[in-house]
N, C-alpha and C positions, 0 to 999 in steps of 0.2 A: 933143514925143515922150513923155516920162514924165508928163504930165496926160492924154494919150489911154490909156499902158499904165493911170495909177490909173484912168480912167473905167472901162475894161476890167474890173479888179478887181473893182470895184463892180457893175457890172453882175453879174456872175459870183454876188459874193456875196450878191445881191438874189434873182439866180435859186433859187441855192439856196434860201436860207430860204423862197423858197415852196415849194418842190420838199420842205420837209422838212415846213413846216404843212400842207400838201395833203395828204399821208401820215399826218401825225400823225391830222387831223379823218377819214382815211378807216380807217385802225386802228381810233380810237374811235366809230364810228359802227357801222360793220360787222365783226366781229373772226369772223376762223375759229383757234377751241379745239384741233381736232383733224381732221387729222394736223396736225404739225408740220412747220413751214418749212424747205424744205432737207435733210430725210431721205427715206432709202427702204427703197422696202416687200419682200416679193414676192409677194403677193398679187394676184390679179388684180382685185376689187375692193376700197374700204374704205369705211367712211362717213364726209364729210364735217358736222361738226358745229360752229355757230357762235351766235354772239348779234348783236342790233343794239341800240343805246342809247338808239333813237328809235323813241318807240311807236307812230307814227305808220305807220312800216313796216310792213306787213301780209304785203310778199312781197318774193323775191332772186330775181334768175337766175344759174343756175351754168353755168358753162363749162368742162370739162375738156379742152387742149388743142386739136383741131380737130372734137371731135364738135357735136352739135345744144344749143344752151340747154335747159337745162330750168328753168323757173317753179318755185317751192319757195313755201309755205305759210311765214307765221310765226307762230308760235304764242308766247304771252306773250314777244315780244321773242328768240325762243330758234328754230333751222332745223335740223334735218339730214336727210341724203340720202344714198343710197346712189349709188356713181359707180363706172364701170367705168374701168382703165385700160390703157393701149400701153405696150408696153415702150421705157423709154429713159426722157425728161422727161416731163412732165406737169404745165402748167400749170395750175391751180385755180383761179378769177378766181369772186367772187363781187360783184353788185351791186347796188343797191337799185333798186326795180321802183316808182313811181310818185311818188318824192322830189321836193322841190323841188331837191336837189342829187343830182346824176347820180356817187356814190360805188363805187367798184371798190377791191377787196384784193383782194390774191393771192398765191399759195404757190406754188412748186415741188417736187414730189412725182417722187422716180426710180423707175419699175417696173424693179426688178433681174430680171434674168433668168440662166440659166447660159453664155451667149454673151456678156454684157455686162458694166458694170462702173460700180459709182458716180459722179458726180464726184468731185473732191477738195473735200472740207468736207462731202458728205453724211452725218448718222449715219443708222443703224441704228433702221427707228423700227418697235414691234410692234404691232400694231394687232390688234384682236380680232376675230378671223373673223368674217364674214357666216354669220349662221344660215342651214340649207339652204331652213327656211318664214320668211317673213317674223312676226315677233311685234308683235303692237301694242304696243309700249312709248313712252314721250314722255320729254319731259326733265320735266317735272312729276312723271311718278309715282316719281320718284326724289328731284327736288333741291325742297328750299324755298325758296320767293321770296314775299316780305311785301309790304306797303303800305309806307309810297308808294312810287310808280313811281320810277327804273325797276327790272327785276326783278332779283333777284340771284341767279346758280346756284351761289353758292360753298357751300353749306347743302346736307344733306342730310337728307330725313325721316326724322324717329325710327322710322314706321313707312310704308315704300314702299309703295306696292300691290303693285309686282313684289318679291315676300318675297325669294326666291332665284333662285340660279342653279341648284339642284340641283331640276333639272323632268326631264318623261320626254323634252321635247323638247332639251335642251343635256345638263348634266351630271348626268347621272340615277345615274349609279355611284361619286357620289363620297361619301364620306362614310360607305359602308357598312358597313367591317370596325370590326371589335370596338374600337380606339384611334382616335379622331376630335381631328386638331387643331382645339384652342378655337373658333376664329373658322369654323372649317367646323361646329362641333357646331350654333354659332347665326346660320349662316347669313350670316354677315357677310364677305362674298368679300374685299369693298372694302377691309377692314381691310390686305391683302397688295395686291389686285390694283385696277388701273385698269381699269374694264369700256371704257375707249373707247381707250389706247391707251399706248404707255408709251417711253422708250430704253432701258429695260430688258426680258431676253429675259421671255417668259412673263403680258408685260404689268404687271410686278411692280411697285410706286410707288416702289421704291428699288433700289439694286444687291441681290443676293442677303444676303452677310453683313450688311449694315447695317441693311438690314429686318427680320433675326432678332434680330439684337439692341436694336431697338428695344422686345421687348417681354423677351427672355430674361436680357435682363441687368441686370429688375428683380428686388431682394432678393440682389442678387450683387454682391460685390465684385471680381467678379473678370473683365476684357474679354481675350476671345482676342485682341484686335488689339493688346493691351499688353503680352505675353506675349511672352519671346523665341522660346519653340521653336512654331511653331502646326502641327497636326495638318493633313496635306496638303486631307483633305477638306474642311476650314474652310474655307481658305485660298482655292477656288473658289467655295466657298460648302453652305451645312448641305445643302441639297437638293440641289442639281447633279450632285454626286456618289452615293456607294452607299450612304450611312448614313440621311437620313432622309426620308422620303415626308412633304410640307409637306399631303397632305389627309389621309390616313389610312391604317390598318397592321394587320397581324393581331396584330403584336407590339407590346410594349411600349414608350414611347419614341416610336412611329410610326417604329420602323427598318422597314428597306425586307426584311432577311431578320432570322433568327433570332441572338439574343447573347444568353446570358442574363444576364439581371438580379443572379442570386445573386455575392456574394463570395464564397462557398466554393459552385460550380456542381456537386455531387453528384446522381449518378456523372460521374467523369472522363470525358469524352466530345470530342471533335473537330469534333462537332455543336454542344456549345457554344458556338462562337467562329465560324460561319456566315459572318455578316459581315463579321469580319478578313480572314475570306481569298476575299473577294473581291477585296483586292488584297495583302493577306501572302501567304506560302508555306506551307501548310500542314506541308511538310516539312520545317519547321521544330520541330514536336513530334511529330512522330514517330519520333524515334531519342535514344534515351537516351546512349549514345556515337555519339561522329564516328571511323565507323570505315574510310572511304571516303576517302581526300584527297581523290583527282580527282576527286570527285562531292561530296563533304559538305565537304571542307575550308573551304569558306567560306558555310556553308547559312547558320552564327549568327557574329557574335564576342562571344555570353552564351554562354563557356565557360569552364572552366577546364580545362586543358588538350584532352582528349577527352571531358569533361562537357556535354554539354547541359544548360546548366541554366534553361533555356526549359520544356525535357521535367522537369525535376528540380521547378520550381515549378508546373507544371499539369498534367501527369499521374501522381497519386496518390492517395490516398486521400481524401486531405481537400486537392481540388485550390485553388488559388489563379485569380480571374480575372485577364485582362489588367490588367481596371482597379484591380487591387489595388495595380500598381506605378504604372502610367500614366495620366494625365489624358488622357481620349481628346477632346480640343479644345485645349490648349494649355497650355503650361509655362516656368516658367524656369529648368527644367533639361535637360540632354543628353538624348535620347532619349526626351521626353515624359513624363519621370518626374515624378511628382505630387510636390508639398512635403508633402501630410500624408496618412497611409493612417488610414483609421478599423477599431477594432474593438471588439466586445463585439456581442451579437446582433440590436440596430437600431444598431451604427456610433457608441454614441453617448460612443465614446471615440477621443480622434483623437491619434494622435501624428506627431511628426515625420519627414519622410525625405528624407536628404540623399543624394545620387548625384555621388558625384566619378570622372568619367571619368581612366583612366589610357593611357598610352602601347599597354599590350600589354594593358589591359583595363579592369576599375572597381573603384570600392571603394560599398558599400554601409551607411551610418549609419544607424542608427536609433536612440530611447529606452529602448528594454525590451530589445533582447539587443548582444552585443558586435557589433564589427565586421566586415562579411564582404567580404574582397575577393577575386577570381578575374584568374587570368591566361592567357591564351589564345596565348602565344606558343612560335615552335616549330613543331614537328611533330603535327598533328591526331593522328596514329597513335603515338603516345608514350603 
């Protein structure tokens, strides 16, 4: 009995490791790049794009679920194809068309719909829309691949034939207003975005924040993600939210509305801070006293007693910006207070500022004048 159960075993385990080199040689033989195994879309179509490692290959047939094969070209080692898909699974099987070996891959692709629902284990995969005209583009006129065989698509040309994505037929408006992020001014989409498909939204090569700071947090010693207090809009990410537009801006910065630029923004205006209150409360500087309980009594607690002193540092003559107290991306102190405020007339003296929150208010340190602290407890109407 126990030399039949180990014959068993063996057998088993013989099955397997073919079962795993079978797959392995058919991975390597015929590999699909994109989409991604085991996510979904919702798109009704996407393009399938793969390579084969035997040049001998000249063509695949694809099979999406129960439709008709279709015969695919292969071009230096390299296939794709546009495929339409049913809502629910969607089986992807690609195989080679005149081999001495009879090789099939294959993916599972979920068409999400508003009636349906992913498996468990499928992510989130964003795929870059189908143009409404078909474009002649190849994986050649993008990616470099050398001598000797076989090709390589990890390389991309210094100089593509398809230059950009900002054409009259895709993104023809992007890029236009007066502030142009870097990598849009010269064209270089790919520097942010995956043109074929991505698990990140917007088709991005990385999560939102991490992909800005792969280029912003050079010549800075300073990472929002090390920072104990981070600015809510960071924290989803720079573009996601209302502050920065990642192509371009009429404004400075490439924000999405108007802030101004100046430390002392002269004339005191409301229009100044535009973008703040897109999610601050604007009614927050405009009352010098809290004179209201049941309405203002808890508009700010930057008061001292009935002070506004919100209103007191940015509506007057020689107003003060937010960002004179506040690091608008991240801090290691209470309320996004910056450690050094600069002054003289390019900034180019920087002193200290220390913000100790208290029970029933704060206290404010600085280098150059005494200490200011305010206390907000009580009655607003006092």
């Amino acid at each position: 009995m126990i030399s039949v159960s180990i014959g068993i075993l063996i057998i088993l385990a013989i099955v397997s490791v073919v079962q795993l080199q079978a797959q392995s040689v058919s991975e390597s033989l015929v590999k699909i790049v994109f989409p991604k195994d085991k996510t979904y879309v919702t798109q009704k179509a996407v393009k399938v794009i793969g390579t084969v490692s035997d040049t001998s290959i000249q063509q695949v047939n694809i099979i999406v679920g129960e439709e008709p094969s279709e015969i695919v070209q292969v071009d230096k080692q390299a296939f794709e194809v546009a495929v339409n898909l049913q809502p629910g699974l969607n089986e992807i099987s690609v195989s080679t068309v005149g081999h001495k070996k009879a090789i099939t891959t294959k993916i599972m692709l979920f068409k999400k719909t508003r009636t349906n629902k992913a498996p468990k284990g499928f992510e989130n995969y964003f795929s870059h829309p189908l143009p409404p005209k078909p474009i002649k583009i190849s994986c050649q006129d993008c990616h470099e691949f050398g001598e000797p065989l076989p090709y390589d698509y990890k390389k991309l040309r210094k100089n593509p034939e398809f230059i950009s994505c900002q054409t009259e037929e895709c993104h023809a408006d992007i890029g236009k207003e007066k502030y142009s992020h870097g990598p849009v001014n010269v064209g270089t989409c790919i520097a942010c975005h995956n043109p074929h498909g991505s698990l990140n939204k917007h088709e991005l090569r990385s999560p939102t924040l991490l992909l800005c700071l792969e280029c912003h947090l050079i010549g800075s010693d300073i990472n929002p993600l090390k920072q104990k207090y981070v600015h809510g809009p960071v924290n989803i990410g720079c573009v996601e939210g209302v502050c920065h537009d990642p192509h371009a801006s009429p404004y400075k910065y490439h924000l999405r509305t108007f802030f101004s630029p100046e430390f002392y923004p002269v004339p005191s205006s409301l229009d100044n801070y535009e973008l703040c209150f897109k999610c601050h409360d604007e009614s927050t500087l405009r009352y010098r006293r809290i004179t209201d309980k049941e309405s203002h009594g808890e508009l700010t607690r930057f008061r001292d007693g009935n002070l506004n002193l919100k209103y007191l540092h940015v509506i007057r003559e020689r107003p003060r910006s937010c960002k004179a107290c506040h690091d608008v991306h991240a801090s290691n102190q209470p309320k996004h207070i910056r450690d050094e405020v600069p002054f003289g007339p390019d900034g180019q003296y920087v002193f200290p500022l220390v913000f100790v929150k208290t029970e029933d208010g704060g206290k404010c340190i600085q280098a150059c004048h005494k200490d200011w602290e305010y206390n907000n407890a009580g009655d607003p109407l006092k």
